[in-house]
MISEKE-234627 format. One record per residue (C-alpha): y, x, z; residue in one letter. Coordinates in steps of 0.02 Angstrom, whole numbers, padded with zeros to 5 digits, always signed. Each point is the difference from the previous one (the first is absolute). Layout:
BEGIN
YXZA
...
END
This chain:
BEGIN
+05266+03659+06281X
-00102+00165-00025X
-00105+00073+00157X
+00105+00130+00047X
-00064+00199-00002X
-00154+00051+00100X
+00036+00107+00148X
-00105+00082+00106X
-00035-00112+00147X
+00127-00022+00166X
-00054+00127+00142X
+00037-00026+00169X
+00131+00156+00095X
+00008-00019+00193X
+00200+00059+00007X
+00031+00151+00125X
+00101-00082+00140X
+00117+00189+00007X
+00064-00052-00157X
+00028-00173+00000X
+00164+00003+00059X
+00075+00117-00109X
-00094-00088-00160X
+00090-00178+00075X
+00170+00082-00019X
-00004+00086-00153X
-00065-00171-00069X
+00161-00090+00100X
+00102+00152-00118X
-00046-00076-00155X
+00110-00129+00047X
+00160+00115+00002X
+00131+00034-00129X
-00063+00120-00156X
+00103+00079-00100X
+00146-00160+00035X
-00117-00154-00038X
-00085-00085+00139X
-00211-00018-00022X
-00069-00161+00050X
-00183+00000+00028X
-00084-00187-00001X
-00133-00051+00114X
-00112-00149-00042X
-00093-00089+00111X
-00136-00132-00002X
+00082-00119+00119X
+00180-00031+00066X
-00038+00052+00191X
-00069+00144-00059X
+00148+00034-00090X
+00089-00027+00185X
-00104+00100+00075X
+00024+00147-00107X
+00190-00033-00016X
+00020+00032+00182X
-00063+00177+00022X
+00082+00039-00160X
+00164-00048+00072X
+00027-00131-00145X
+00108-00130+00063X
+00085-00066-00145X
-00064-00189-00038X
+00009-00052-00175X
-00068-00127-00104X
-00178+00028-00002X
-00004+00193+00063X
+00085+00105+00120X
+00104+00137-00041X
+00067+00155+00100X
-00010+00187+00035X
-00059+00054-00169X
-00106-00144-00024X
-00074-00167-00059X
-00119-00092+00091X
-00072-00142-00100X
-00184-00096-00006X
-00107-00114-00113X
-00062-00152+00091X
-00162+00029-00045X
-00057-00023-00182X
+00168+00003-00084X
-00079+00013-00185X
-00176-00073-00052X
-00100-00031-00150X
+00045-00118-00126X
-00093-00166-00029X
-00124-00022-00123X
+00151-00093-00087X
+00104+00160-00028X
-00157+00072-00130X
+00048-00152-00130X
+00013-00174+00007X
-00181-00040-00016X
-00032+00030+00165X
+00106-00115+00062X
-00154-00129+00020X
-00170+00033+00050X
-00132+00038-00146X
-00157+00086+00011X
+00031+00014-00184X
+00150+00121+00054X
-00117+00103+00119X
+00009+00163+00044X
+00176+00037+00043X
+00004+00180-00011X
+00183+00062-00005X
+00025+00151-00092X
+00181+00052+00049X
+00025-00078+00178X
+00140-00094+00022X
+00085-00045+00182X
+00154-00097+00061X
+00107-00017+00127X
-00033-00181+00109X
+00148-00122-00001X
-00016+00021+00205X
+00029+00191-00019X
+00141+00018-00124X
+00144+00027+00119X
-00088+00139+00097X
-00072+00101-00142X
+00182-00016-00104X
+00059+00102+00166X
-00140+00131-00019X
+00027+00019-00177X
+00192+00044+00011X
-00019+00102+00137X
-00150+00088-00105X
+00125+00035-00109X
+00172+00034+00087X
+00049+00159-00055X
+00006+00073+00189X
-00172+00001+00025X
-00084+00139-00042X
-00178-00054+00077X
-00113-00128+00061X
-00104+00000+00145X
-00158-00114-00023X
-00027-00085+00179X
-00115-00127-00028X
-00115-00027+00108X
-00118+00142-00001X
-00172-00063-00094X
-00062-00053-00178X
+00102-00165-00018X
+00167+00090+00078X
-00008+00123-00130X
-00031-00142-00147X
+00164-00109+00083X
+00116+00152-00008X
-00063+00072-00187X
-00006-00151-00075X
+00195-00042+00050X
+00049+00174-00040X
-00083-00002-00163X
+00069-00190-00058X
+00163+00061+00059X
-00024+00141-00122X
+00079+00141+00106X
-00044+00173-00028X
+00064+00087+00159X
-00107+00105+00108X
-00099-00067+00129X
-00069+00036+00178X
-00157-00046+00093X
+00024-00084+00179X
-00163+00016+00089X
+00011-00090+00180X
-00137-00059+00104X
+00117-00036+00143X
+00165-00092-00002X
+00082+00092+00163X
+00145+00110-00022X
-00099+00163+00012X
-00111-00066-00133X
+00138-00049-00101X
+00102+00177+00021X
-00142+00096-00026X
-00054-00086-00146X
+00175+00005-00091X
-00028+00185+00031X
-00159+00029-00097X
+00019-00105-00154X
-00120+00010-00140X
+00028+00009-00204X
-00060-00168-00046X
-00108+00076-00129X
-00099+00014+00133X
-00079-00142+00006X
+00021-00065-00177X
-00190-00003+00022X
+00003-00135+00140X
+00130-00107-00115X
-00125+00026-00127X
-00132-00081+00088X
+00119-00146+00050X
+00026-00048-00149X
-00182+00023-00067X
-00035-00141+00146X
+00133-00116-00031X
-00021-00018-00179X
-00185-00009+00009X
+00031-00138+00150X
+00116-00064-00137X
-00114-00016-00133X
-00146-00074+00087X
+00078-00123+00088X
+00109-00078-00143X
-00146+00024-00130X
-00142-00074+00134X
+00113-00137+00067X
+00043-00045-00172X
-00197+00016-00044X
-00065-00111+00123X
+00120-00140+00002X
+00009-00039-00165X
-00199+00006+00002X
-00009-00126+00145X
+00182-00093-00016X
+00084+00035+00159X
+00094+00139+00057X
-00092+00118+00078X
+00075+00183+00077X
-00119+00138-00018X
+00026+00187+00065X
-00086+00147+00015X
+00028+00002+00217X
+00026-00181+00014X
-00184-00053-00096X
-00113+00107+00080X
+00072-00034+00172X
-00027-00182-00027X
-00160+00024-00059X
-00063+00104+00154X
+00057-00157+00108X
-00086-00126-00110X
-00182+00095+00011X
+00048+00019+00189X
+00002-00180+00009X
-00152-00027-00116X
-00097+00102+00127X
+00052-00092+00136X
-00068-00182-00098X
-00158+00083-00063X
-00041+00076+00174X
-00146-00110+00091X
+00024+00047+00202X
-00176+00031+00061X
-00021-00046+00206X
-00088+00160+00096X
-00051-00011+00170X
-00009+00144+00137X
-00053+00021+00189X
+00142+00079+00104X
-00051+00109+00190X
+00101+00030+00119X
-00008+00127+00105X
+00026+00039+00197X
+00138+00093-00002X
+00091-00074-00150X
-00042+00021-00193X
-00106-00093-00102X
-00113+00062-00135X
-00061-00122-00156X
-00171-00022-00099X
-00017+00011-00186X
+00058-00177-00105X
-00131-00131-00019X
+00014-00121-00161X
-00104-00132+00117X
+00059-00067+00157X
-00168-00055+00039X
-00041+00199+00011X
+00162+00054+00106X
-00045-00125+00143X
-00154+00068-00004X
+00078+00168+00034X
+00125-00058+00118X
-00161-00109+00105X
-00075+00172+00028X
+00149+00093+00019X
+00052-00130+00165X
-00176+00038+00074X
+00045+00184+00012X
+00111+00081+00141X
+00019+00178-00080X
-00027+00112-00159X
-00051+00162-00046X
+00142+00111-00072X
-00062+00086-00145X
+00153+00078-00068X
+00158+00065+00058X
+00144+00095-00104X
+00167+00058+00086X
+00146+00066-00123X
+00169+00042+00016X
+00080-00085-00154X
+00187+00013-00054X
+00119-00089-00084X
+00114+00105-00114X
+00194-00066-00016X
+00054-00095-00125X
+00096+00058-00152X
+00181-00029-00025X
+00053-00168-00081X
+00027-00003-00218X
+00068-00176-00047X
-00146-00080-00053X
-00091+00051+00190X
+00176-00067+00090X
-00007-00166-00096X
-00185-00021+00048X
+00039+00016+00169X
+00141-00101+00013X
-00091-00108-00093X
-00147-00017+00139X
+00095+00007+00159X
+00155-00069-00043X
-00028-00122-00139X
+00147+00061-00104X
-00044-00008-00199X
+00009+00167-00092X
+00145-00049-00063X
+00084-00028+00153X
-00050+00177+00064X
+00074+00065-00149X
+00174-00055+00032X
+00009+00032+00166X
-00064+00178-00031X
+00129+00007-00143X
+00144-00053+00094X
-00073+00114+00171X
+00032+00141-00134X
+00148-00037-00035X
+00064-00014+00166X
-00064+00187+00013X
-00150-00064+00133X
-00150+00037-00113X
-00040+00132-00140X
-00018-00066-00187X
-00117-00142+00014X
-00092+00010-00178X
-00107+00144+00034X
-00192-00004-00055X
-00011+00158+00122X
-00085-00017+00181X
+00032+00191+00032X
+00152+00121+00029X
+00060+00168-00071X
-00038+00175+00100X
+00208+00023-00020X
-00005-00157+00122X
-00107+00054+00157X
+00147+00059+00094X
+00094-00146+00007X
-00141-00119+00048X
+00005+00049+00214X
+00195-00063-00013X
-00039-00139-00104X
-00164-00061+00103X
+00109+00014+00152X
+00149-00110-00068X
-00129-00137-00069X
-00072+00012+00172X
+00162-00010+00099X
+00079-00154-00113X
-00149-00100+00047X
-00015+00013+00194X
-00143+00148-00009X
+00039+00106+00147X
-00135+00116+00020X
-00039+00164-00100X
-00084-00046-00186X
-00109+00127-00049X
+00052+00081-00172X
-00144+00064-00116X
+00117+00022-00158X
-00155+00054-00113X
-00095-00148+00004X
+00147-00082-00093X
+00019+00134-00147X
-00062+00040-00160X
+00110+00057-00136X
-00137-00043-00133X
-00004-00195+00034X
+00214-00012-00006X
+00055-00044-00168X
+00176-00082-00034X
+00019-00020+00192X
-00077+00022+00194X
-00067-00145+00119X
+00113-00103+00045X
+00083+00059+00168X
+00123-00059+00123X
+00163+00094-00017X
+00079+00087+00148X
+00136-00120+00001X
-00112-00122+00086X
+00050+00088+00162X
+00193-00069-00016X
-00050-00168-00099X
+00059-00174+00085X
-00169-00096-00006X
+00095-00169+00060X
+00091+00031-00163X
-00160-00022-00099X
-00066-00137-00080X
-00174-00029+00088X
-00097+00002-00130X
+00093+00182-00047X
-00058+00066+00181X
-00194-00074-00021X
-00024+00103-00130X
+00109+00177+00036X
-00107-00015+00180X
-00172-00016-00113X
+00087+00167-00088X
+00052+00096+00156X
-00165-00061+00107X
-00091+00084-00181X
+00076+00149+00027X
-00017+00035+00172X
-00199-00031-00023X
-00006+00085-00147X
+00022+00152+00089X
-00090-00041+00171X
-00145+00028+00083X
-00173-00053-00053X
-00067-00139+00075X
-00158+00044+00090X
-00161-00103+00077X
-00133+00023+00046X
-00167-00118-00082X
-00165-00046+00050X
-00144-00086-00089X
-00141-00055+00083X
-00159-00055-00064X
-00120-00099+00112X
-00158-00104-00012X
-00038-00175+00077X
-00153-00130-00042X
-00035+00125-00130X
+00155-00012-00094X
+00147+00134-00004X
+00172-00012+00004X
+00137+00106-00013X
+00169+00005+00091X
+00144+00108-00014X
+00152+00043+00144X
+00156+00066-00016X
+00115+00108+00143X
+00152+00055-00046X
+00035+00189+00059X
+00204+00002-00072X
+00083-00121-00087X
+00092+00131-00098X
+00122-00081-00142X
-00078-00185+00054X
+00087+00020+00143X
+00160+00041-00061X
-00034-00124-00170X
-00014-00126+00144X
+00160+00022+00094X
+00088-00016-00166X
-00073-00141-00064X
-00057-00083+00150X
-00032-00190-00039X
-00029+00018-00182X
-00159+00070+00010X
-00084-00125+00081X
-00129+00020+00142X
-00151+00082-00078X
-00162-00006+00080X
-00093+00160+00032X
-00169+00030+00025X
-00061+00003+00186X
-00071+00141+00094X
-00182+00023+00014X
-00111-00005+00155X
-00013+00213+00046X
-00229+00009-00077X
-00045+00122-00040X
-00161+00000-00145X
-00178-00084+00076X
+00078-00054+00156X
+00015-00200+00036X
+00165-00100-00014X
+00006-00163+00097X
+00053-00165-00104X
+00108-00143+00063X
-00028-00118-00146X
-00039-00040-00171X
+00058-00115-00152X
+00000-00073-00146X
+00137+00033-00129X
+00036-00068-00172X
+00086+00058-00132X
+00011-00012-00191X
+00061+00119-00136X
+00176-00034-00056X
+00066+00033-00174X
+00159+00116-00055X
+00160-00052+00099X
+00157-00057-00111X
+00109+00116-00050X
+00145+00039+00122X
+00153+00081-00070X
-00047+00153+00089X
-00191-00020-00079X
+00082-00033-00161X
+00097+00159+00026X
-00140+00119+00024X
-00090-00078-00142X
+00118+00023-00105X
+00039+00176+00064X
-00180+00056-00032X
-00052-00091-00151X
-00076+00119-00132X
+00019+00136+00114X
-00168+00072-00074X
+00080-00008-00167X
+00160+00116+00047X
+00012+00165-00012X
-00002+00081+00176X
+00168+00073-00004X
+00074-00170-00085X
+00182-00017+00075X
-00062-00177+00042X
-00141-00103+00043X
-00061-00175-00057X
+00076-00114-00091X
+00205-00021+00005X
+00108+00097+00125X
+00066+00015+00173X
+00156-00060-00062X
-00056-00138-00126X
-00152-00079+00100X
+00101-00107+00099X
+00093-00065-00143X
-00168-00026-00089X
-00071-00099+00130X
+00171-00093+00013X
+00007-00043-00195X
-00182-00084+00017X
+00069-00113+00137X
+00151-00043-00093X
-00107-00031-00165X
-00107-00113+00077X
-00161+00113-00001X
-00010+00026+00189X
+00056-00091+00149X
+00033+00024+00188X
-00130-00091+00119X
+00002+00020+00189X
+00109+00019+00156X
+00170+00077+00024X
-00092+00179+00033X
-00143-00009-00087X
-00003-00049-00165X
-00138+00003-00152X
+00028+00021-00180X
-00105-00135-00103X
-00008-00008-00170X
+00062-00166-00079X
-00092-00125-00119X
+00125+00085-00153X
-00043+00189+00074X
-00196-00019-00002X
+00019-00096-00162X
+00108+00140-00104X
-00128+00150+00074X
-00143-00085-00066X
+00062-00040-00169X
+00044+00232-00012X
-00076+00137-00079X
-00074+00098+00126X
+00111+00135-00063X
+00157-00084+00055X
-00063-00062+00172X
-00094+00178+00043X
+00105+00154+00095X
-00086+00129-00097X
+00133-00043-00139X
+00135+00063+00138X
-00103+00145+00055X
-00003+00072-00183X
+00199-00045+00001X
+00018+00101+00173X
-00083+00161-00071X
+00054+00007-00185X
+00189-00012+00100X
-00023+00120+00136X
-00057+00117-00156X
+00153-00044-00086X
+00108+00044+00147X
-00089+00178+00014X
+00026+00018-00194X
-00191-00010-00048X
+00037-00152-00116X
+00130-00039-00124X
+00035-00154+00036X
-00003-00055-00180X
-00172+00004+00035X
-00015-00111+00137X
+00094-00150-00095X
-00082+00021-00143X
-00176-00015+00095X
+00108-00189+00061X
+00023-00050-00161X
-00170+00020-00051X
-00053-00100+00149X
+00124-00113-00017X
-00043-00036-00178X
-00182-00013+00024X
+00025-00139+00139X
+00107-00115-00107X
-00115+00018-00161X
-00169-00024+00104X
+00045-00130+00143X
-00026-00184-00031X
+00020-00161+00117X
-00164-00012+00114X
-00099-00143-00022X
+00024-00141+00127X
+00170+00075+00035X
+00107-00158-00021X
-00093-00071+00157X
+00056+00160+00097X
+00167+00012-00063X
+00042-00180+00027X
+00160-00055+00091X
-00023-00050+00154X
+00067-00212-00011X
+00115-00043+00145X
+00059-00172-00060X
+00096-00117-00138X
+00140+00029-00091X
+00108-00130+00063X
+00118+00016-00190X
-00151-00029-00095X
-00157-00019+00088X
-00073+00183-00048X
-00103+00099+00130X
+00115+00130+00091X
-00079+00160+00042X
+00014+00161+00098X
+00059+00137-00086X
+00089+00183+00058X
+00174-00068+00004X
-00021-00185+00028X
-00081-00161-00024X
+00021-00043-00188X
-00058-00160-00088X
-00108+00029-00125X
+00067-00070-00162X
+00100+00117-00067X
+00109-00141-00077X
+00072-00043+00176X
+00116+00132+00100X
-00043-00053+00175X
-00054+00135+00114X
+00019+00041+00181X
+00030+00173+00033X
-00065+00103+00142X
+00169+00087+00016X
+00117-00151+00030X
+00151-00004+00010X
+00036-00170+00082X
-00131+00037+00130X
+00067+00199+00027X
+00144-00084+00055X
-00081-00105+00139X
-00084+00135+00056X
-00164-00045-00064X
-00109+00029-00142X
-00100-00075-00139X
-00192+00017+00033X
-00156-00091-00036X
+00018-00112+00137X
+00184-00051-00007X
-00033-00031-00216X
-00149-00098+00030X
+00088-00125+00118X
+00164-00015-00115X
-00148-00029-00154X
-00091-00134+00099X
+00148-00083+00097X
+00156+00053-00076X
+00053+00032+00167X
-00027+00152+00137X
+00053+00015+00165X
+00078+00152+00055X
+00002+00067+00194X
+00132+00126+00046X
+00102+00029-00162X
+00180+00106+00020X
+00146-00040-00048X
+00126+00138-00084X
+00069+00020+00171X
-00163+00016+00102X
-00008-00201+00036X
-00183-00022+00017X
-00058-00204-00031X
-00155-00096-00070X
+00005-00090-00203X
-00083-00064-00124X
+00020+00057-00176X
-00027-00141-00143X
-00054+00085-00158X
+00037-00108-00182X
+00021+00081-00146X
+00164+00008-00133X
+00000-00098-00169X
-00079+00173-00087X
-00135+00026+00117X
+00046+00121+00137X
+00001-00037+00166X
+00136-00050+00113X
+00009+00013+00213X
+00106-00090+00102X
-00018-00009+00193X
-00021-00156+00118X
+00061+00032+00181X
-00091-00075+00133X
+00079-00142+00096X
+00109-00034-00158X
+00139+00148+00027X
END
């Protein structure tokens, strides 16, 4: 497939609300009779309640088999990524096993396919593609980079030639829909975003099937490199090589206190032997001299509205959901018309937008038991020049008639983070007044600093949204009312010891903002996005290490650290620095943002990936002392023929090749008692041949204890069968 025609980049038109109605029904007219034949027009979306929702203020009612049809149109969707690239496989037959010999693969003409698991539902887009009634297509994927690939890539493998529309939405309420439907855009609009799409997924393409390749035929295991997964696993593994490197280092201090309340603290001392000296003389004294004193009025400033990445952090930190989790429920909160469209790099809104916000602030207000006025300052929340593909994400007005009970509770947690967002967004300052004091006593000074807060501003109101969540946070106390030279009177003195502590474990919400800001330095200022990965794709990143075995989950229900495993620190430390670095993203984010404005063929840009490409696979070879790295970790003995079983991503696999016995991670015998195949349960089956099981279902919900036997079958493979307790 050939890039298609550079365009001058997509512009953003704020539509004049006089004419929207009239520009909603001539659009409805296309639908009529002309000249005796009836004109279809299709409608694609990304995702079947989409399709729903755009159905109903259509007034399409009709229910087919995969689409909806009615009043002049066709309502149909792709379920995601309906076509995709081919395998490695689909280039020639060589590439069927892995070869460094057959490194790079650089295809030439791309080839893509349609998944066995999508067949059915892109048959139904093709035909309708070409029925002979429709006379045009409305693209209404989801409004971004990847939305634009999904629709292109089905309308181009479909091979229709029919005109097509732009859907823009930002919004999934019926305004938002109607007024959208009424100012369309040619497509060939942003043939320059598609172009950047597919500059990015082929490039992701090529790197990861040529580096995956690479390494694990240099270090014989399968390893899964990426150009957003790699660097992300690498930032954890220095994190936690800081943290083992770091030597805490114990400090001492002498704490006053004063009449009056407040305490003020010396300098550290590296000797304790020289802070009880301090704190000898400090009990002999009864007062101190003030020698300082500085008063300011210091404020706050609000918050800015919520992108994804900022939402998941949050979430993340106060109510322990993954970023995946916040994903879905902000996916499915926009589909239920609660929240605006959730993949949104923006933390600002358009000046076309001001108006609204007093109605909106006082719905999101009402919903959640806010009573009082909320101040509005609109302008603190926009910026046209920092909105790309689509606003902050908002609370919709339909919040004010939503049924809350009807909401799954993790759903509510995070459209109250959203609406509590909002509402301090566009609040008050918070305001307080500080003071810092600096006094003298037994020769030595110390410093102390007070805190008085003159209006709580958008604390307050973040505080009556969020309430609990937040925690109890302890604030500075006031200061005894000296004034500079005069005497303060002291109550007491200390001894306190500390130490230095080293870099906290990542936290998905750490691992968020790292990722988020990662090479920052290296984008251009105006780059559509930031760091390494995107809003959208970060949670999946982080998701894909887990499930590879690279990262794992440590901690309580709420708060949970990401650790790199054994495998995870082992792979970074065996890649180029150019695989495992962000810059390599960073240089990705601005050559694409330059394709999108038409700056850069991007002929250019893949060319510049093959050479890269190229130049890694004819220069990298297997570092030495590697195959004590890359080693399996050994779990136990084959119990078919006596080999060592080890961990690997999908299972536990004996190690002579000869023999088929394996136990895999996603079991099927185990799925169906409601259990699972981990480390633990495979190293008790290896040792005893037995495992007891607590609280296993049944098909119909029976919960009761077992023990599963393992043996193995005359070829190898292993075999389960279950011992009830008590003999039943």
């Amino acid at each position: 497939m050939r890039f298609p025609r550079r365009t001058i980049p997509r512009t953003r038109k704020i539509p004049n609300p006089s004419k929207r109605k009239a520009a909603f029904a001539a659009y409805i007219s296309k639908s009529k009779r002309l000249e005796g034949m009836l004109i279809a027009i299709l409608i694609v979306t990304e995702k079947p309640s989409v399709a729903m929702s755009y159905a109903k203020v259509l007034g399409v009612q009709g229910r087919q088999d995969g689409y909806l049809e009615g009043n002049g149109y066709l309502v149909s969707w792709c379920v995601g990524h309906l076509v995709e690239l081919a395998s490695p496989s689909a280039y020639g037959e060589q590439y069927v096993k892995w070869n460094i010999a057959d490194l790079p693969i650089l295809p030439q003409e791309w080839q893509y396919l349609v998944s066995a698991s999508t067949k059915k539902q892109f048959a139904v887009l093709k035909k309708l593609m070409h029925r002979a009634d429709v006379e045009t297509v409305v693209n209404s994927c989801d409004a971004g980079r990847e939305g634009e690939l999904i629709f292109r890539l089905v309308y181009e493998q479909a091979k229709c030639k029919k005109p097509v529309s732009r859907l823009w939405l930002s919004s999934m309420e019926d305004n938002a829909i109607r007024e959208g439907f009424a100012n369309l855009k040619p497509s060939t609009e942003y043939d320059a975003l598609y172009q950047a799409a597919l500059c990015r997924e082929r490039a992701d393409w090529k790197v990861g099937i040529n580096c995956s390749r690479l390494f694990s035929c240099l270090y014989g295991r399968p390893l899964a490199v990426g150009r957003v997964m790699t660097p992300t696993l690498a930032m954890a593994v220095q994190r936690e090589a800081a943290i083992s490197a770091f030597t805490p280092e114990k400090f001492y201090t002498v704490l006053l206190a004063f009449v009056g309340g407040g305490t003020a603290s010396s300098k550290r001392f590296s000797q304790k032997a020289d802070a009880e000296t301090l704190l000898t003389s400090c009990r002999k004294e009864v007062r101190t001299v003030v020698q300082k004193v500085e008063r300011k009025e210091k404020a706050e400033k609000p918050p800015q509205l919520y992108d994804l990445t900022t939402l998941q952090r949050d979430a993340n930190r106060l109510l322990g959901f993954t970023a995946q989790q916040t994903l879905n429920y902000a996916q499915s909160l926009y589909e239920k018309k609660l929240i605006t469209y959730p993949r949104t790099d923006s933390r600002f809104l358009t000046e076309d937008m001001a108006a609204s916000l007093p109605g909106l602030v006082s719905a999101a207000a009402g919903a959640f038991g806010v009573n009082e006025a909320v101040p509005v300052h609109a302008e603190q929340a926009i910026d046209n020049s920092k909105v790309s593909d689509h606003h902050a994400l908002l609370p919709t007005a339909s919040v004010a008639q939503a049924d809350f009970s009807a909401l799954p509770a993790g759903e509510l947690s995070v459209l109250r983070l959203i609406a509590a967002r909002l509402l301090c967004a566009v609040g008050e300052p918070h305001r307080y007044a500080e003071t810092s004091m600096t006094t003298i006593c037994a020769g030595e000074e110390f410093s102390a600093k007070g805190k008085v807060v003159l209006d709580e501003g958008w604390k307050g109101i973040e505080r009556k949204m969020l309430g609990d969540l937040l925690g109890k946070k302890k604030e500075s106390a006031a200061l005894p009312d000296v004034h500079e030279q005069s005497e303060c009177s002291i109550v007491g003195a200390e001894l306190k010891e500390g130490q230095t502590t080293p870099p906290k474990h990542y936290t998905e919400d750490t691992l968020l903002r790292s990722m988020e800001t990662a090479s920052a330095d290296s984008m251009p200022e105006d780059a559509e996005r930031q760091g390494i990965g995107t809003p959208a794709t970060r949670a999946a990143t982080i998701e894909k290490l887990v499930a590879k075995g690279f990262l794992e989950r440590k901690g309580d229900k709420k708060t949970k650290v990401l650790l790199p495993t054994d495998k995870g620190k082992a792979l970074i430390t065996v890649m180029p620095e150019q695989i495992q670095s962000a810059d390599m993203t960073a240089d990705w984010e601005a050559k694409l943002l330059r394709i999108e404005r038409g700056e850069m063929e991007p002929e250019k840009f893949m060319t510049e990936i093959n050479t890269m490409i190229t130049a890694l696979v004819k220069n990298t070879e297997a570092a030495k002392g590697a195959d004590v790295l890359m080693k399996n970790k050994m779990i136990g003995v084959c119990p078919n023929c006596g080999a060592n079983v080890v961990e690997r991503e999908k299972g536990y696999f004996c190690e002579n090749r000869e023999c088929r016995f394996v136990l895999w991670k996603d079991n099927a015998f185990f799925k169906r008692l409601g259990k699972r195949m981990d480390a633990h349960v495979a190293d008790k089956l290896l040792r005893d041949g037995r495992v007891r099981l607590k609280d296993c279902k049944s098909a119909k919900g029976k919960v009761y204890n077992a023990t599963v036997l393992l043996s193995t079958e005359a070829d190898g493979r292993s075999k389960f069968s279950l011992e009830f307790e008590g003999g039943r």
